[in-house]
C-alpha beads as a LAMMPS data file, in Angstrom:
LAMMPS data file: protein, C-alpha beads

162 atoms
161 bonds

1 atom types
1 bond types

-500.0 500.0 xlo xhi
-500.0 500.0 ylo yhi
-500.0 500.0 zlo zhi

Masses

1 110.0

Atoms # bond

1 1 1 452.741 59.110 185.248
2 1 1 453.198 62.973 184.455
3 1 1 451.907 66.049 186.614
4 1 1 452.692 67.778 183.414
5 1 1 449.548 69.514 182.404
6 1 1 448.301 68.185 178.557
7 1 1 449.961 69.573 176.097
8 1 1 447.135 72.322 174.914
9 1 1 446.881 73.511 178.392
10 1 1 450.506 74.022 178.425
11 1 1 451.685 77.868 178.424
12 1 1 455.709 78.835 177.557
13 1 1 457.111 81.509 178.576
14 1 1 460.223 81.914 176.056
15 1 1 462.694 84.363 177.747
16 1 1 465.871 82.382 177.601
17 1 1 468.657 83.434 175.498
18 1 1 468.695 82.668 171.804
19 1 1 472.738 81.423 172.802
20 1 1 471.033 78.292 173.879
21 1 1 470.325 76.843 170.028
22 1 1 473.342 74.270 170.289
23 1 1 472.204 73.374 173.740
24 1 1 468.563 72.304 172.090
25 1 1 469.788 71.150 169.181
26 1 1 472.003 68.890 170.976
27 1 1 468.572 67.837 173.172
28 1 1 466.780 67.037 170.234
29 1 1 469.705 65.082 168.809
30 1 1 469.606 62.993 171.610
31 1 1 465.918 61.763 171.873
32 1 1 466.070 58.530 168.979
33 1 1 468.290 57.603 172.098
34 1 1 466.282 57.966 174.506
35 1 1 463.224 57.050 172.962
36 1 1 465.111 53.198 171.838
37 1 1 466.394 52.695 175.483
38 1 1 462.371 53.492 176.684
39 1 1 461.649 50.400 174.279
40 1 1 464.634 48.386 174.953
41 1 1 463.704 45.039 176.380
42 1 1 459.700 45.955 176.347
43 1 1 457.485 43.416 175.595
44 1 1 456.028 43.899 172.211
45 1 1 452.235 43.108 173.775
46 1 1 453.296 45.836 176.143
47 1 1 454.171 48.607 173.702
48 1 1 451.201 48.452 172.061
49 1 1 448.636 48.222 175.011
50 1 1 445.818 50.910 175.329
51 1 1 444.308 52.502 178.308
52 1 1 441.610 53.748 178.410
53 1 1 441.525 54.259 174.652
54 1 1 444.355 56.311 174.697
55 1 1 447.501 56.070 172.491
56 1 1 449.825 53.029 173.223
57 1 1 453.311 53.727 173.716
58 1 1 454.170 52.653 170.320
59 1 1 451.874 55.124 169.055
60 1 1 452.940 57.780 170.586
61 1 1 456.495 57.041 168.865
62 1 1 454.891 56.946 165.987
63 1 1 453.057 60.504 166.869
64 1 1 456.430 61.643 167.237
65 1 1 457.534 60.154 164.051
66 1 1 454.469 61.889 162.534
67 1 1 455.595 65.528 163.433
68 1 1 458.667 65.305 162.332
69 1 1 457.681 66.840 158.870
70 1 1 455.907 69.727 160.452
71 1 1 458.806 70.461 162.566
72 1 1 461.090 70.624 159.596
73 1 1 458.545 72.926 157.501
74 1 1 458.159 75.425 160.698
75 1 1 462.913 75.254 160.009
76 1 1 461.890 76.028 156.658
77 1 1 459.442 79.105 157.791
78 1 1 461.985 80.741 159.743
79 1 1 464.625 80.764 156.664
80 1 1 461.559 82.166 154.324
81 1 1 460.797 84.821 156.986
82 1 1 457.184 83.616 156.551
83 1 1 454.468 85.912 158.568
84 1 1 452.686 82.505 160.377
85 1 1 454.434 79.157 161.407
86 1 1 453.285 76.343 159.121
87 1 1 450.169 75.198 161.115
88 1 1 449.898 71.434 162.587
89 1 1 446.732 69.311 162.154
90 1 1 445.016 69.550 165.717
91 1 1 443.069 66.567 165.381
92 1 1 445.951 64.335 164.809
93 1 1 444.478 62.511 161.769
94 1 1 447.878 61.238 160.852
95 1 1 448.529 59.279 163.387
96 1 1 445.256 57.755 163.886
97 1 1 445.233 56.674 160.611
98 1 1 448.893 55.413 160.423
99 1 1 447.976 52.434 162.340
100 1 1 451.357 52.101 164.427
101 1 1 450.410 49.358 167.000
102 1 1 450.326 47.404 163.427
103 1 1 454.001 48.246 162.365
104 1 1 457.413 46.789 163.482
105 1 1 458.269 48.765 166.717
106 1 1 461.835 49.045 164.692
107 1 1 460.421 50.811 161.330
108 1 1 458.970 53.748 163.997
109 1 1 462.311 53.617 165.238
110 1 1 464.617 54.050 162.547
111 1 1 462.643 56.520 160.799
112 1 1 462.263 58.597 164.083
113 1 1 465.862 58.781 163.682
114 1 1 465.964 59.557 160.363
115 1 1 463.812 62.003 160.549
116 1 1 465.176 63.441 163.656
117 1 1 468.537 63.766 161.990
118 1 1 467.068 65.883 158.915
119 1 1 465.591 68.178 161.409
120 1 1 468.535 68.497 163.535
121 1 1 470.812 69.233 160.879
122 1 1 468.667 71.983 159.431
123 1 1 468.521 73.892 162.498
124 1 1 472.332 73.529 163.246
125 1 1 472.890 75.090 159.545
126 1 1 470.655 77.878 159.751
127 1 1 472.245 80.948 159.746
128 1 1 473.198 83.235 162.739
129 1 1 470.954 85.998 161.904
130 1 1 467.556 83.409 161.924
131 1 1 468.057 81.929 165.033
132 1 1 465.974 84.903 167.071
133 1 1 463.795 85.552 163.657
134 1 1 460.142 85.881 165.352
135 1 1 457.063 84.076 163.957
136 1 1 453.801 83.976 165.024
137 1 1 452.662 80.537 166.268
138 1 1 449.409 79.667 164.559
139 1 1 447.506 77.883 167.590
140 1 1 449.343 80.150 170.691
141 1 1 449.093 83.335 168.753
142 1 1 452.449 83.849 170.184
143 1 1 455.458 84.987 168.681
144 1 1 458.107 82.525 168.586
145 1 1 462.057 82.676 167.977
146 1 1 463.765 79.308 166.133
147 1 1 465.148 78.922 169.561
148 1 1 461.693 78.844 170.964
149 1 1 460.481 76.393 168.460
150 1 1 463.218 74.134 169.024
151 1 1 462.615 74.499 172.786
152 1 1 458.646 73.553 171.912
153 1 1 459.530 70.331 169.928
154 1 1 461.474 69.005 172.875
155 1 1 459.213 69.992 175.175
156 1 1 456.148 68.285 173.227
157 1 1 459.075 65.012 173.708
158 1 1 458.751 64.686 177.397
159 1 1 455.067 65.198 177.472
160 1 1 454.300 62.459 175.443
161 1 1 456.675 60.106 177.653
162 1 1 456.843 60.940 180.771

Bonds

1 1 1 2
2 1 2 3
3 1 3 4
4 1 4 5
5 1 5 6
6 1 6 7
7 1 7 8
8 1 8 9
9 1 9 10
10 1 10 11
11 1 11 12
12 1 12 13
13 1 13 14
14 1 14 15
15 1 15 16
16 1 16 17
17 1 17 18
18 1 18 19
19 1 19 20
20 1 20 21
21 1 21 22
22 1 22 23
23 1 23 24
24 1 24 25
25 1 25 26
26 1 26 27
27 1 27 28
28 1 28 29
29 1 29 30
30 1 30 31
31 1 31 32
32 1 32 33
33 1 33 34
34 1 34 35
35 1 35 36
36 1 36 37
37 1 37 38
38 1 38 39
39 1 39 40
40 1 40 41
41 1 41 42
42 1 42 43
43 1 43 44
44 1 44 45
45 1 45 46
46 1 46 47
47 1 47 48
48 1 48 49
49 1 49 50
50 1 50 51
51 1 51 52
52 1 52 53
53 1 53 54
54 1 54 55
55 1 55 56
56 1 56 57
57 1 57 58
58 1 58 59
59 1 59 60
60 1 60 61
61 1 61 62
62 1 62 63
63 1 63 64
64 1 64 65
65 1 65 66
66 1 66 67
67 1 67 68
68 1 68 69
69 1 69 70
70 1 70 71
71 1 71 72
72 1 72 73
73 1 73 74
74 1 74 75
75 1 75 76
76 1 76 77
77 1 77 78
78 1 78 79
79 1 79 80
80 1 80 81
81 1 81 82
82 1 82 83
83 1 83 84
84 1 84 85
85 1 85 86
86 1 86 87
87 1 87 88
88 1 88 89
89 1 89 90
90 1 90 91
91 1 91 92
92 1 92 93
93 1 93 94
94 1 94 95
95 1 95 96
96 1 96 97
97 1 97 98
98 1 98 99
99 1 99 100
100 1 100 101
101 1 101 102
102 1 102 103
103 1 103 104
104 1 104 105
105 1 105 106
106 1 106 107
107 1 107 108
108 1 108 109
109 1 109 110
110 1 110 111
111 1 111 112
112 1 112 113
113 1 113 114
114 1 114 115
115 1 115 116
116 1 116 117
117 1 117 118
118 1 118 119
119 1 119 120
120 1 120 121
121 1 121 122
122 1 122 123
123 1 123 124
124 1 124 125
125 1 125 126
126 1 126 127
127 1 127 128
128 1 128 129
129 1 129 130
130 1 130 131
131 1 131 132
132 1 132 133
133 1 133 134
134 1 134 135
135 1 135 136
136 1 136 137
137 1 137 138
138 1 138 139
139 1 139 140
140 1 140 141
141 1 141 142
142 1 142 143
143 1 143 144
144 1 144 145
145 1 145 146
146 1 146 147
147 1 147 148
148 1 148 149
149 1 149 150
150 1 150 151
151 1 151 152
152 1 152 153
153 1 153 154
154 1 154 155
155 1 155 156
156 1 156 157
157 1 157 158
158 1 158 159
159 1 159 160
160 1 160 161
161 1 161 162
């Protein structure tokens, strides 16, 4: 179990260097990985247990799954120069509805990675001059650098798993 505060309560401070974009990119490249050896030789009853009435585990994959799109819009903000961050839903409709406990663990899976390879590829070919472009975050109200998002997306990553 995390002592990781919930994700809204969470507060960033982005002051690294914008030099660390292959670094994250190379982060986020990595977490289909690591999110297939978390399910590796899990039960299937397991992965899709509740507590509490909280998301199972294979739910949470398929949050992640879920984001992926927004992620990829907020690449495609910083390349527009748009004034706001394309805003995510808050409530999480998506994946409530998607019903993921009632899909093949492996479908989550391989379109996690899909996804995650779209996204990671459009930030690696973003040009130099975008990657400390500043947008405002719609929720934070904070200005954010593509470095920062990227940082943000990973970040979201280990609070949903560990």
């Amino acid at each position: 179990m995390t002592s990781a505060p919930a994700w809204f309560e969470r507060k960033f401070e982005f002051s690294f260097p914008v030099e660390l974009h292959p670094n994250l990119c190379a982060r986020l490249r990595g977490t289909p990985a690591r999110l297939e050896e978390i399910f590796r030789n899990v039960d299937s009853n397991i992965c899709v247990s509740k507590l509490a009435e909280k998301w199972s585990a294979q739910e949470h994959a398929g949050h992640l799954l879920d984001l992926e799109p927004l992620w990829v819009a907020r690449i495609s903000d910083y390349v527009t120069d748009a004034s706001k961050l394309t805003a995510a839903d808050l409530t999480n409709r998506k994946t409530h509805e998607a019903q993921h406990n009632q899909r093949p663990l492996v479908d989550i899976l391989v379109g996690f990675r899909s996804a995650r390879l779209e996204l990671v590829s459009g930030a690696e070919n973003v040009a130099l001059a975008v990657h400390g472009r500043t947008i405002l975050h719609p929720r934070m109200q904070t200005p954010m650098r593509l470095v920062d998002h990227l940082y943000f997306v990973a970040e979201h990553e280990v609070i949903v798993f560990f």
